[in-house]
C-alpha positions, 0 to 999 in steps of 0.5 A: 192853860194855867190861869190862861183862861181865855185865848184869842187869835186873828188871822187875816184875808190874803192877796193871791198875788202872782201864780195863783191859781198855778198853786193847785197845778203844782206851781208856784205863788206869791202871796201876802197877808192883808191887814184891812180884812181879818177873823178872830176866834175866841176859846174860852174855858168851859164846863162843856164842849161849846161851839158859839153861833154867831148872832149874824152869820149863823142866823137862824131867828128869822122875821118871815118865810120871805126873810129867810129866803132873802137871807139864803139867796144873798148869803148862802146856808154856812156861816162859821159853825161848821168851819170851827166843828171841822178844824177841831175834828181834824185836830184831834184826829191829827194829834191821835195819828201823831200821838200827841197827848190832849188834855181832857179841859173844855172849852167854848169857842166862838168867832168874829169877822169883818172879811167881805163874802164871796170876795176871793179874801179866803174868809172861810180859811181866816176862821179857821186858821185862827181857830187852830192857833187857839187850838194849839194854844190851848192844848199847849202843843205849838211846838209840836205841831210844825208851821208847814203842816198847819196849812193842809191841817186847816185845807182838811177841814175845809175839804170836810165841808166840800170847800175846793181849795188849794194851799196857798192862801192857808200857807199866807195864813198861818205865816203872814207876811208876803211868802213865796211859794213852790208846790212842785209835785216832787216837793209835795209827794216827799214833804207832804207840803211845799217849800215856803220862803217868806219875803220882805214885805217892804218889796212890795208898791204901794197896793190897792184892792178893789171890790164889790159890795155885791159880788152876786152876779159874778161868775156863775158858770162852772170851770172846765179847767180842772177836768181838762188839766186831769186829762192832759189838755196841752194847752191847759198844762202848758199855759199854767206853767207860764202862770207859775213862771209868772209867780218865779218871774214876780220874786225876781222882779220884787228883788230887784224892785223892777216895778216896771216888770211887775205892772206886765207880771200882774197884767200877764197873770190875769190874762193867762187865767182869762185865756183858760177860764173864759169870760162866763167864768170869770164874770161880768162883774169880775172882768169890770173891776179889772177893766176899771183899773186897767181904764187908767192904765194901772196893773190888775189881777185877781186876788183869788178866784174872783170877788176882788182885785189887787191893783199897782198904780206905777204912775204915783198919785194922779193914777190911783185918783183917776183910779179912784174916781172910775171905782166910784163911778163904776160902784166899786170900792177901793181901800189901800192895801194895808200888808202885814208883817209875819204872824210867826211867833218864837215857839212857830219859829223853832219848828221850821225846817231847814 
């Protein structure tokens, strides 16, 4: 590290945009990284190995039996500990099956973030997308360590703790910016990881997320789909293919900056995932938000599994301040979608492939 004694990286919530969630199914996905939404990690050098709880995330001082159980019941029992633990356990094992040399030097690490719970914002992958930068910071080993492996290294650690995900919001992580995304079977089984074309953010309409405060009362009901993909359910297959030529479709259409096709490429995506999933599933709460916004006719989908949407107002002004005025009403929030440029920096850029 030299006199490089602190070291902190940001890495911010993701919009699933077209395709998801296509990207566990072998198929393709847009997404981009949102600037309004982020988690940052600090390593610092220390005389022992230290992993900072956060004073609010990681509670564990409570003021009564009934406090704790309040906590429990709104916030879940993890917070970021044990997201940073897994990163670094996956890490080091990467580094020792790759050969790659560590150096003995300790650190402490410890994190912040503002991204909203149990929003579909990918807030748990943010922490530790942002802590394995530091990592590779720290151990100097950025450029040995290839920007396409990153995001299965930060899926393996959440797959440590039991988190079912897929690549694409890590993928956004780790490149920033908006990516597309092909996870082919065939590109997966001879790469190890999809092929990933970044793409100009100025593509992209004025954006807009809405969000619940309290996404508690979404979808509670367990999802079938997965079970029924694995045994060959026709329609389950075919329909996420469609949802996959709704992502190939949405490249085109950016391209082109056909805005009109998008509004219908948005609107189909959610549709085709409502058809699989079902209304228990996707919840009360997740179906108002998009009712909301297609009450005044604008274009919406979720940004992952549910918690918040991604809206495109293709009538300008009037339509996001009647979309605004029913986010109100309904108890929403809605804030501009701020994109942000790539994350990668020169040392990420040498080790892409061809």
């Amino acid at each position: 590290m030299g006199s490089q004694s602190t070291i902190e990286h940001k890495a911010f919530a993701r919009v699933g945009f077209l395709g998801n969630p296509s990207d566990v199914y072998y198929g393709k996905a847009i997404s981009f990284s949102l600037g309004n939404f982020w988690a940052s990690v600090r390593l610092e050098s220390s005389d022992e190995l230290i992993i900072s709880p956060h004073p609010i995330h990681d509670l564990v001082n409570f003021r009564s039996l009934d406090h704790l159980v309040d906590r429990l019941e709104n916030e879940g029992y993890y917070g970021g500990v044990r997201l940073l633990m897994a990163i670094c356990k996956v890490f080091r094992n990467y580094c020792k099956e790759e050969k790659i040399d560590l150096h003995a030097e300790k650190f402490t690490l410890s994190y912040e973030t503002n991204i909203p719970r149990q929003t579909g914002l990918s807030g748990s992958s943010a922490i530790v997308c942002a802590a394995l930068s530091c990592l590779l910071d720290f151990y100097n080993v950025r450029q040995l360590i290839r920007v396409e492996i990153r995001p299965q290294l930060i899926l393996n650690a959440e797959k440590e703790l039991g988190i079912v995900a897929g690549l694409q919001d890590r993928v956004a992580q780790v490149y920033g910016g908006l990516v597309y995304m092909d996870f082919s079977k065939e590109h997966l089984d001879k790469l190890g990881h999809g092929i990933y074309t970044p793409m100009d953010t100025s593509l992209l309409p004025p954006l807009y997320l809405i969000y619940a405060e309290n996404p508690s009362d979404s979808g509670k009901v367990h999802s079938t789909v997965r079970q029924r993909w694995l045994d060959g359910d026709e329609f389950i297959i075919s329909t996420m293919k469609e949802v996959a030529n709704v992502a190939e479709e949405g490249r085109t259409a950016l391209l082109k900056k056909d805005y009109t096709k998008l509004k219908t490429l948005m609107n189909r995506n959610f549709d085709l995932r409502r058809s699989m999933f079902g209304d228990d599933v996707l919840g009360a709460m997740n179906l108002e938000m998009v009712q909301v916004a297609r009450g005044v006719e604008a274009a919406s989908k979720f940004t992952g599994s549910g918690g918040a949407v991604v809206v495109f107002c293709p009538d300008g002004p009037l339509q996001v301040k009647q979309l605004e005025d029913a986010c109100h009403k309904a108890g929403f929030r809605i804030v501009p979608i701020e994109v942000v440029p790539s994350l990668l920096n020169e040392v990420d850029l040498t080790t892409l492939g061809n």
